[in-house]
C-alpha positions in Angstrom: 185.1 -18.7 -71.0 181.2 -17.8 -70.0 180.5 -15.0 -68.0 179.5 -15.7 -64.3 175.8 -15.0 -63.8 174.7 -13.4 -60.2 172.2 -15.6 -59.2 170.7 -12.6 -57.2 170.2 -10.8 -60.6 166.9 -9.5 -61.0 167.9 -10.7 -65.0 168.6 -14.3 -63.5 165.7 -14.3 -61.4 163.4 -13.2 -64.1 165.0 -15.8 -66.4 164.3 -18.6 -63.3 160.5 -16.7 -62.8 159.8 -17.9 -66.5 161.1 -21.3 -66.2 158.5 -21.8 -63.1 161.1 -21.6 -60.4 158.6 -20.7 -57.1 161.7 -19.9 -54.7 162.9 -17.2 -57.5 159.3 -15.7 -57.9 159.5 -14.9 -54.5 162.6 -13.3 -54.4 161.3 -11.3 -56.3 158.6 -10.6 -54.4 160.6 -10.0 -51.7 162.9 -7.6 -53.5 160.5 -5.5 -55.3 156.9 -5.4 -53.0 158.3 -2.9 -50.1 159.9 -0.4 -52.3 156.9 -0.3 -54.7 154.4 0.1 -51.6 156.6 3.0 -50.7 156.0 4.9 -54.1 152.2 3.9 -54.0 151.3 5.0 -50.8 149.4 7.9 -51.0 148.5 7.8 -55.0 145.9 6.0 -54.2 143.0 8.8 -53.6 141.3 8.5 -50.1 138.1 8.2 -51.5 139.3 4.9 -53.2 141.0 3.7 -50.4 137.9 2.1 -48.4 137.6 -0.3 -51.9 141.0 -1.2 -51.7 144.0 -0.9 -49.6 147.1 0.7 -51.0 149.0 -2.5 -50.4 147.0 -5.3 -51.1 146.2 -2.8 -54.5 150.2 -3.2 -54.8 150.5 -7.0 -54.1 147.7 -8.0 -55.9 149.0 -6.0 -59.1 152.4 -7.0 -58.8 151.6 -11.1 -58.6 149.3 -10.5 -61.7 152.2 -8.6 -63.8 154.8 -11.7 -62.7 151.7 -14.1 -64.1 152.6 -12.3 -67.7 156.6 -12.0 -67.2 156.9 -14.5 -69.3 156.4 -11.5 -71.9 158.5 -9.3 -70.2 161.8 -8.8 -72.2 164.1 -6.6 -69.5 166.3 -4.2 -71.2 168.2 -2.7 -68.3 168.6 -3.3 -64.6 165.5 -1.5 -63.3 163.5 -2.5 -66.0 161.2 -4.4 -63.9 160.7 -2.0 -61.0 159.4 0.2 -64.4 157.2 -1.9 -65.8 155.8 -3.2 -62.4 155.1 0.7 -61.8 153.4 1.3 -64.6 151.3 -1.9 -64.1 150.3 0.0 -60.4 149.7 3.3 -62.0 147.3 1.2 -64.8 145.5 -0.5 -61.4 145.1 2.8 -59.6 143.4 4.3 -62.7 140.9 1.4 -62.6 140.1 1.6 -59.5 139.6 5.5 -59.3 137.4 4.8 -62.6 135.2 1.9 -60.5 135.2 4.2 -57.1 133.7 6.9 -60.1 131.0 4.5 -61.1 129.8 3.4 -57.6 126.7 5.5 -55.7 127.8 8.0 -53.6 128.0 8.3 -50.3 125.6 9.9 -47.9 126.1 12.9 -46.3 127.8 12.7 -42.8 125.5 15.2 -40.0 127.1 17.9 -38.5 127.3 16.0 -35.4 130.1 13.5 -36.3 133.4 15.0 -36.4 135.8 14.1 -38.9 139.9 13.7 -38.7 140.5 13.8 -42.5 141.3 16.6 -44.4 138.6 19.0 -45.3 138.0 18.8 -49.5 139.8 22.5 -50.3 143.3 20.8 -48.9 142.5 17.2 -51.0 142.3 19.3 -53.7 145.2 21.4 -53.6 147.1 17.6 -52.5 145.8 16.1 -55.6 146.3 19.4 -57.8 150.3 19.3 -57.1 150.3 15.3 -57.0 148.8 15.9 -60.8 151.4 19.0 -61.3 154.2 16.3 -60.1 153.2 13.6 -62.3 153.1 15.5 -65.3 156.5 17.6 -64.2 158.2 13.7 -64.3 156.4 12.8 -67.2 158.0 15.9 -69.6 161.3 14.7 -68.1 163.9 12.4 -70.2 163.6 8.6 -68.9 166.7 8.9 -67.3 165.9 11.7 -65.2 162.2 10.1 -64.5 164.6 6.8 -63.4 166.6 9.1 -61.1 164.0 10.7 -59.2 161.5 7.9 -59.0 164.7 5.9 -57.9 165.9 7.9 -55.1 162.6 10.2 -54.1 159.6 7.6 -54.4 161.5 4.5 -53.5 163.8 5.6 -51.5 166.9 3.8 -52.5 170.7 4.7 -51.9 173.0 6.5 -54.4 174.5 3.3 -54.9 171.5 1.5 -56.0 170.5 4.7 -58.0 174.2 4.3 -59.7 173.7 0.7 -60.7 169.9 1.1 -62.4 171.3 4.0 -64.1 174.4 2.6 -65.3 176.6 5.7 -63.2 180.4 4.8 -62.9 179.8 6.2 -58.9 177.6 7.3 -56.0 178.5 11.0 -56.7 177.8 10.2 -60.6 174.6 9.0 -59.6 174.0 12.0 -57.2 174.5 14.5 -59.5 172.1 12.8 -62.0 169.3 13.1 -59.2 170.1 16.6 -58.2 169.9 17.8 -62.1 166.7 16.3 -62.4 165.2 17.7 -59.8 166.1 20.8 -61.0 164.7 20.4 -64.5 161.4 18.6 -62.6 161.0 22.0 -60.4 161.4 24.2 -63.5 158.9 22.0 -64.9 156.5 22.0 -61.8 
């Protein structure tokens, strides 16, 4: 007797991806793009942001990691949302490297006001944004998984239980709640 695949599997629609099925490349798509745009909004730094928007930074990356999945060996459920992560966080570093390259720009007058915020509160936002990252990056995957699952990308207990492997909601739940307790000890 063979086990019954869900077609809706992120597993099974990886497996279709690789075979050069269009309709499971966007589903995907579909699945993955809004809840990744979620977790990269704002880690883009503003000064980068006129090169690039935050999602078209996401899209772009994401459709050139699914060029290459036929690599991509997925371990776990959530494995993809991982990888596809990491490939933002690579892109975000190249492009804050490129903004670092470019000639800067001039000087504004005192005449023209200005709506963003003023450099002492960018750096304070990037100093706790860099206090954050390496806070998650001390913690154990599980509790990196947990957090980035439920705080970044916003998904329910439920979906935090499944790409953990939690028996229940609460199971799951508790996971988050301990590692946000080990990542504000860490912070």
């Amino acid at each position: 007797m063979s086990a019954v695949v869900d077609p809706e599997s992120s597993f099974e629609l990886i497996r279709r991806v690789k075979t050069g099925d269009a309709d499971a490349l966007d589903r995907l798509l579909r699945r993955h793009l809004p809840a990744l745009r979620r977790w990269a909004s704002g880690r883009l730094p503003r000064g980068v942001r006129d090169l690039s928007d935050t999602d078209d930074l996401v899209q772009d990356t994401v459709i050139e990691a699914l060029k290459h999945v036929h690599t991509f060996e997925p371990r776990r459920d959530g494995a993809l949302q991982a990888y596809l992560r990491q490939a933002i966080v690579n892109r975000i570093r190249d492009e804050i490297r490129r903004a670092h390259r470019r000639p800067a720009a001039a000087d504004l007058t005192d005449a023209v006001p200005t709506t963003t915020a003023s450099p002492l509160a960018e750096a304070i936002g990037q100093e706790m944004l860099d206090k954050y990252e390496a806070a998650l990056a001390a913690l154990d995957e599980e509790e990196r998984e947990a957090i980035v699952a439920r705080v970044e990308l916003g998904q329910s207990y439920a979906e935090v239980a499944a790409a953990l492997g939690k028996p229940t909601q609460d199971a799951a739940r508790m996971a988050v709640q301990r590692a946000l307790v080990r990542l504000a000890i860490k912070m």
